[in-house]
MDAnalysis code that builds the backbone (N, CA, C; Angstrom):
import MDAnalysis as mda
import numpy as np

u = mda.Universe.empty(327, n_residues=109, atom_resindex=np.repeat(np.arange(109), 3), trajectory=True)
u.add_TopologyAttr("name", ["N", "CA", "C"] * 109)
u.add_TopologyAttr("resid", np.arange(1, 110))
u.add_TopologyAttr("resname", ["UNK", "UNK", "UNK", "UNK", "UNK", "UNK", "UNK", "UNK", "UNK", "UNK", "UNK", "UNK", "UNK", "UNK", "UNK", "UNK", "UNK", "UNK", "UNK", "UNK", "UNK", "UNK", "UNK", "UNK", "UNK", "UNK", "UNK", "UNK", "UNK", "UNK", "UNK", "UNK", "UNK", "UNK", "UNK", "UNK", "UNK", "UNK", "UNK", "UNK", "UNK", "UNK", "UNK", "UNK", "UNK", "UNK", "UNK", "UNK", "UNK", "UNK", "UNK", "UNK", "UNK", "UNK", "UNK", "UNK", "UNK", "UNK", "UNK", "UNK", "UNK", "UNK", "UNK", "UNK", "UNK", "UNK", "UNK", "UNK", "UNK", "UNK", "UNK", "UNK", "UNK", "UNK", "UNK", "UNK", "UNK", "UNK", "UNK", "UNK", "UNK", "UNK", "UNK", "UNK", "UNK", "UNK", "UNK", "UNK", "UNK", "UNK", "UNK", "UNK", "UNK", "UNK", "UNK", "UNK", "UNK", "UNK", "UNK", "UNK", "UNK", "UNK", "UNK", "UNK", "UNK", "UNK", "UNK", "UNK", "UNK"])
u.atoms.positions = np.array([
    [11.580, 13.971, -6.930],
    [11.567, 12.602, -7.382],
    [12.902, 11.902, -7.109],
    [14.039, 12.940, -7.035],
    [15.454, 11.911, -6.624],
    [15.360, 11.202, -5.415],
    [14.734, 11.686, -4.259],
    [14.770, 11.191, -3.123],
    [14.023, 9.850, -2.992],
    [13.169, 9.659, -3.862],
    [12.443, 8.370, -3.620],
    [13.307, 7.518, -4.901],
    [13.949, 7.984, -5.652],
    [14.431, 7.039, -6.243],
    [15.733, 6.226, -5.930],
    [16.745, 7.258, -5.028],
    [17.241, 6.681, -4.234],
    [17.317, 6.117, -3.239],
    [16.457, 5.868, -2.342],
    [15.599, 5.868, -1.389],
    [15.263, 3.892, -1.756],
    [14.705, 3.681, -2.955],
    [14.230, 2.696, -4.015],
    [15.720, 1.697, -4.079],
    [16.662, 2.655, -4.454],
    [17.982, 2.073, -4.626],
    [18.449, 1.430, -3.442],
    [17.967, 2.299, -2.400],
    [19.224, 2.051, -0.953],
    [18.166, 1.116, -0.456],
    [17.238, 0.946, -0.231],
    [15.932, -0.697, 0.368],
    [16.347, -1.584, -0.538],
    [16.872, -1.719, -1.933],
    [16.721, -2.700, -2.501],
    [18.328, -3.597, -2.121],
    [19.113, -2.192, -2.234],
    [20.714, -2.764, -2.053],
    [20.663, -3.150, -0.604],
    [20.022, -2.675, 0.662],
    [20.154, -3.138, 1.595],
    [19.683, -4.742, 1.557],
    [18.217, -5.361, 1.321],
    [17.916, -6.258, 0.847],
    [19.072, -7.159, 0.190],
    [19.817, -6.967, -0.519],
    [20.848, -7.664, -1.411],
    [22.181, -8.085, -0.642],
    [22.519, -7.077, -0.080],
    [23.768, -6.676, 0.607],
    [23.910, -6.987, 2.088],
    [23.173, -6.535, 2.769],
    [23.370, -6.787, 4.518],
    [22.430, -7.589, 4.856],
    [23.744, -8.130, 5.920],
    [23.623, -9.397, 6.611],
    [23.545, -9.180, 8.134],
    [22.876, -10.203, 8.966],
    [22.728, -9.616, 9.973],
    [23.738, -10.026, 10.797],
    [24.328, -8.712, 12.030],
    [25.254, -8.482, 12.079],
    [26.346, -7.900, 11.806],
    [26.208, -7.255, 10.769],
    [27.292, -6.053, 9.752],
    [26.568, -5.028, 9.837],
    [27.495, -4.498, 9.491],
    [27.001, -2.669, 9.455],
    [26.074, -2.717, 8.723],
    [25.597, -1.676, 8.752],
    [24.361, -1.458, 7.720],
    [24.328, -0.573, 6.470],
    [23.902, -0.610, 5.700],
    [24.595, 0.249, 4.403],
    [23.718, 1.423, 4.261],
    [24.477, 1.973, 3.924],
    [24.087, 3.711, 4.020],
    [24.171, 4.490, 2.809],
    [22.806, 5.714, 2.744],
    [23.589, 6.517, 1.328],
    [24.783, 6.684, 0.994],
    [26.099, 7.005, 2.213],
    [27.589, 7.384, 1.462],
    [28.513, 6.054, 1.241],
    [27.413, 4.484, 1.126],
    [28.333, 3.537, 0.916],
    [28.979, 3.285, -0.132],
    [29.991, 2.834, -0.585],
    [30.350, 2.932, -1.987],
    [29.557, 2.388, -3.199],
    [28.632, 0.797, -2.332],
    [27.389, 0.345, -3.095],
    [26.553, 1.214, -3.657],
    [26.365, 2.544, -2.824],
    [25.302, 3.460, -3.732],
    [26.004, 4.164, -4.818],
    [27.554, 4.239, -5.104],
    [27.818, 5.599, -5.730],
    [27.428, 5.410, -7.395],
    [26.619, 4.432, -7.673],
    [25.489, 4.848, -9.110],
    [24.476, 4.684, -8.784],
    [24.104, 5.325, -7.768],
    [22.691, 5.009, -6.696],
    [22.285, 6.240, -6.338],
    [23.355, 7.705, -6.198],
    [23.051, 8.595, -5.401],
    [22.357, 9.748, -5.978],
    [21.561, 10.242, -4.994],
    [20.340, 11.521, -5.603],
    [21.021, 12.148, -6.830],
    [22.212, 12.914, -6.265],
    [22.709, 13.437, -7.536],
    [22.689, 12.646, -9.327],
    [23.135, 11.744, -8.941],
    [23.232, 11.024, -10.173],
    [20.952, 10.698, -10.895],
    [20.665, 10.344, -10.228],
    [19.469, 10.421, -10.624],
    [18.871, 11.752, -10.793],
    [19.693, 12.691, -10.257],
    [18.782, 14.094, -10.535],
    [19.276, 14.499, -11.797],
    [20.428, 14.298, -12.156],
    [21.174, 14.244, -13.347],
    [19.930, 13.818, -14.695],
    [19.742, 12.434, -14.023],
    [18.535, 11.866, -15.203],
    [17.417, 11.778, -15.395],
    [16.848, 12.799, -14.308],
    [15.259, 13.346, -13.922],
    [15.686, 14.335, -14.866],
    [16.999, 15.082, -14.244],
    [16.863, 17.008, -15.682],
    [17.338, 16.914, -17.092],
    [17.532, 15.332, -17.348],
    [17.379, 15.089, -19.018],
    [15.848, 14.138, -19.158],
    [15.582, 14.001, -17.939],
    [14.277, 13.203, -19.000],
    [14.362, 11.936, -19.331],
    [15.536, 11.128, -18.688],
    [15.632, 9.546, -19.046],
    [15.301, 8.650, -18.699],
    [14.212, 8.912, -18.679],
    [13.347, 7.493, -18.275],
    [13.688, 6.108, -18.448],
    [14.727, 6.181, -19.229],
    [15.512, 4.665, -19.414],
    [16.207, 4.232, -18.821],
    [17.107, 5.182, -18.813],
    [18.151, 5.102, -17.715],
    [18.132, 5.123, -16.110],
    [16.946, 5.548, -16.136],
    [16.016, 5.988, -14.789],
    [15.646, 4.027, -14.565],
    [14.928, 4.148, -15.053],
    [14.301, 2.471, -15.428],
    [15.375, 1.230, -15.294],
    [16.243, 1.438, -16.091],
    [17.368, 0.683, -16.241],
    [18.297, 0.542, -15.089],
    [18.846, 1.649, -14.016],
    [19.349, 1.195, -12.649],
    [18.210, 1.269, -11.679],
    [16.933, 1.378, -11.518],
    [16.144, 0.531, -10.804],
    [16.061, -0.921, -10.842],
    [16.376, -1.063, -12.182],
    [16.126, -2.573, -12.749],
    [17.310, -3.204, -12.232],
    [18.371, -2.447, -12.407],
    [19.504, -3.334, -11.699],
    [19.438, -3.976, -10.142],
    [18.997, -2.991, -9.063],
    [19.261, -3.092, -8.011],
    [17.897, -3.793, -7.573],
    [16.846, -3.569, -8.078],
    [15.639, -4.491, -8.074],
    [15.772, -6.138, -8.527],
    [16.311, -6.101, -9.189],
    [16.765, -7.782, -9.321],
    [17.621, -8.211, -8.518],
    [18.557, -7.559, -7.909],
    [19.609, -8.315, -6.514],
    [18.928, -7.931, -5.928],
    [17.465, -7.426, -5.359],
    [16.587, -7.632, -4.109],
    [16.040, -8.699, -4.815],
    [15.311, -8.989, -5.729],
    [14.661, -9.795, -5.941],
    [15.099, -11.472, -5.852],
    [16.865, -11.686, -6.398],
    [17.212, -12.653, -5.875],
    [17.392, -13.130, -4.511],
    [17.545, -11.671, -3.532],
    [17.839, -12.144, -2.170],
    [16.098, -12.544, -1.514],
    [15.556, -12.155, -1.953],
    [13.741, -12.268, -1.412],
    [13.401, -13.917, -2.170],
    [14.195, -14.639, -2.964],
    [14.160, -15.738, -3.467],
    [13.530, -15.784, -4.612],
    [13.257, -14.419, -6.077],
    [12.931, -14.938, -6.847],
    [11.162, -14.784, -7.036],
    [10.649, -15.005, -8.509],
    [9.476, -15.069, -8.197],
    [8.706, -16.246, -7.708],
    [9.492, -17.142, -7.202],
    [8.934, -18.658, -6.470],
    [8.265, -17.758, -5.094],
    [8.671, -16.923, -4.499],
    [8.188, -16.622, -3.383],
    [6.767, -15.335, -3.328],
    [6.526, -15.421, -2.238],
    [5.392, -14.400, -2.373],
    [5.585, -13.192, -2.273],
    [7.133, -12.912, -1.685],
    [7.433, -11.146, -1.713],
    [8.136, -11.030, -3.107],
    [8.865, -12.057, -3.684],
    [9.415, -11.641, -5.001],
    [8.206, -11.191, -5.954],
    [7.259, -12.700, -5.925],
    [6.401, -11.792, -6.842],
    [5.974, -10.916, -7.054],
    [5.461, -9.840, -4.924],
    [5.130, -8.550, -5.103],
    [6.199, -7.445, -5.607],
    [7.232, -7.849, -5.881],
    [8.242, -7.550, -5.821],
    [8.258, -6.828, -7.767],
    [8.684, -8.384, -7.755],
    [8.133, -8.066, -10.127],
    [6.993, -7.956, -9.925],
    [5.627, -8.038, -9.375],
    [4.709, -6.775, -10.267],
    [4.417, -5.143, -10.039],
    [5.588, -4.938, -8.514],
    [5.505, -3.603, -8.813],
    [6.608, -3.473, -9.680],
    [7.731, -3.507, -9.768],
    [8.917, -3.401, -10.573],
    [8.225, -3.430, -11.969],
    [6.986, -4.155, -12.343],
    [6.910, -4.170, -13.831],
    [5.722, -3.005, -13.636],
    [5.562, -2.110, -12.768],
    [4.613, -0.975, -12.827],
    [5.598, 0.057, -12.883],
    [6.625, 0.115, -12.726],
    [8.075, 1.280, -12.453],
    [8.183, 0.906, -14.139],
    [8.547, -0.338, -14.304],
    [9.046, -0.143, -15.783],
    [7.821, -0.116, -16.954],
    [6.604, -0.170, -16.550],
    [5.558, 0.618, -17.837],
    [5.308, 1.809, -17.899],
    [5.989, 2.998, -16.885],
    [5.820, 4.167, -17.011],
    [7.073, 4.389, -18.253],
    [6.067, 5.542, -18.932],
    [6.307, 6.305, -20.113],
    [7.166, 7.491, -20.076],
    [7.013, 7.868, -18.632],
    [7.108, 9.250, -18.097],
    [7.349, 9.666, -16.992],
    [8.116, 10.688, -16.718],
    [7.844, 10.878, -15.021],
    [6.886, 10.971, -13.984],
    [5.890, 11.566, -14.836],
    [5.000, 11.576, -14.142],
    [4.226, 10.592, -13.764],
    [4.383, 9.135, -15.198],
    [3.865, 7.989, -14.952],
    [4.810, 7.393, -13.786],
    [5.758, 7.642, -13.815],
    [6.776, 6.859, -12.871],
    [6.498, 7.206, -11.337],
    [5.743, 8.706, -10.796],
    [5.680, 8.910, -9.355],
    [5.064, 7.922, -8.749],
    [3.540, 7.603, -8.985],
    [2.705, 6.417, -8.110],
    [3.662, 5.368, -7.904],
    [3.637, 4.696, -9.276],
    [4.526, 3.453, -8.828],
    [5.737, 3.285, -8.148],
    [6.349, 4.420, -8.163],
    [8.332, 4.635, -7.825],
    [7.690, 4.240, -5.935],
    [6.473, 5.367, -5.461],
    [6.390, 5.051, -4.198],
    [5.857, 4.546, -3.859],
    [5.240, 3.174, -4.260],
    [4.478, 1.883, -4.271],
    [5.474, 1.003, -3.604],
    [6.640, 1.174, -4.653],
    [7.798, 0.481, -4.769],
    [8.417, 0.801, -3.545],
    [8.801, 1.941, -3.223],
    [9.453, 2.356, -1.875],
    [8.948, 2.198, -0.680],
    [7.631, 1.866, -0.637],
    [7.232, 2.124, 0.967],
    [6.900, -0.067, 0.697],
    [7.088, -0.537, 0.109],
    [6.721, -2.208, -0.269],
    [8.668, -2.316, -0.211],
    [9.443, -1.466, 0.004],
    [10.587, -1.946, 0.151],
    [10.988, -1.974, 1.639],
    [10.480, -0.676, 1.939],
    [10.823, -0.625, 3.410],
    [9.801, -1.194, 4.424],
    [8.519, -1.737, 3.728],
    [8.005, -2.667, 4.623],
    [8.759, -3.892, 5.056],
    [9.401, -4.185, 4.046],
    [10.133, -6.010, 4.487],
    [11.451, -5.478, 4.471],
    [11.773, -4.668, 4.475],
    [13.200, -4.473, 5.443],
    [13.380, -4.689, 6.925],
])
């Protein structure tokens, strides 16, 4: 489950962050370092679904402002998967949606 959650992190920060013409941002950018597998595997082997929840939520809203918000038609797809990541209870509730979320990130990348 770390890999798609970072994975989640690094489409959304790319979205936010790069511009065209600049490098491109990468797992070892400094933007990810509360982004990286480790750190989420950290909060997969306690079980924190909040915290889990809570920096998706971060980096999902600076995609969501750069996609323009829910005025547009990818933001909106945008918050209603994001609000399917954040009604999971559980990890296990969290797999479908986490890669709903990930492969709807790297489509519009």
């Amino acid at each position: 489950m770390e890999l798609p959650l970072e994975t989640v992190a690094l489409f959304a920060l790319k979205l936010a962050y790069e511009t065209e013409g600049s490098s491109p941002i990468l797992r070892d950018d400094l933007v990810m370092a509360d982004y990286e597998r480790e750190v989420f595997a950290l909060l997969v082997r306690k079980g924190d679904i909040a915290a889990i929840q809570a920096k998706l939520d971060a980096c999902l809203g600076l995609a969501m402002n750069a996609l323009g918000g829910n005025d547009k038609p990818m933001g909106r797809e945008l918050g209603r998967l994001s609000l399917d990541v954040q009604s999971a209870r559980t990890l296990e509730q969290l797999n479908a949606p986490l890669l709903t979320l990930r492969d709807y990130l790297k489509d519009i990348l």
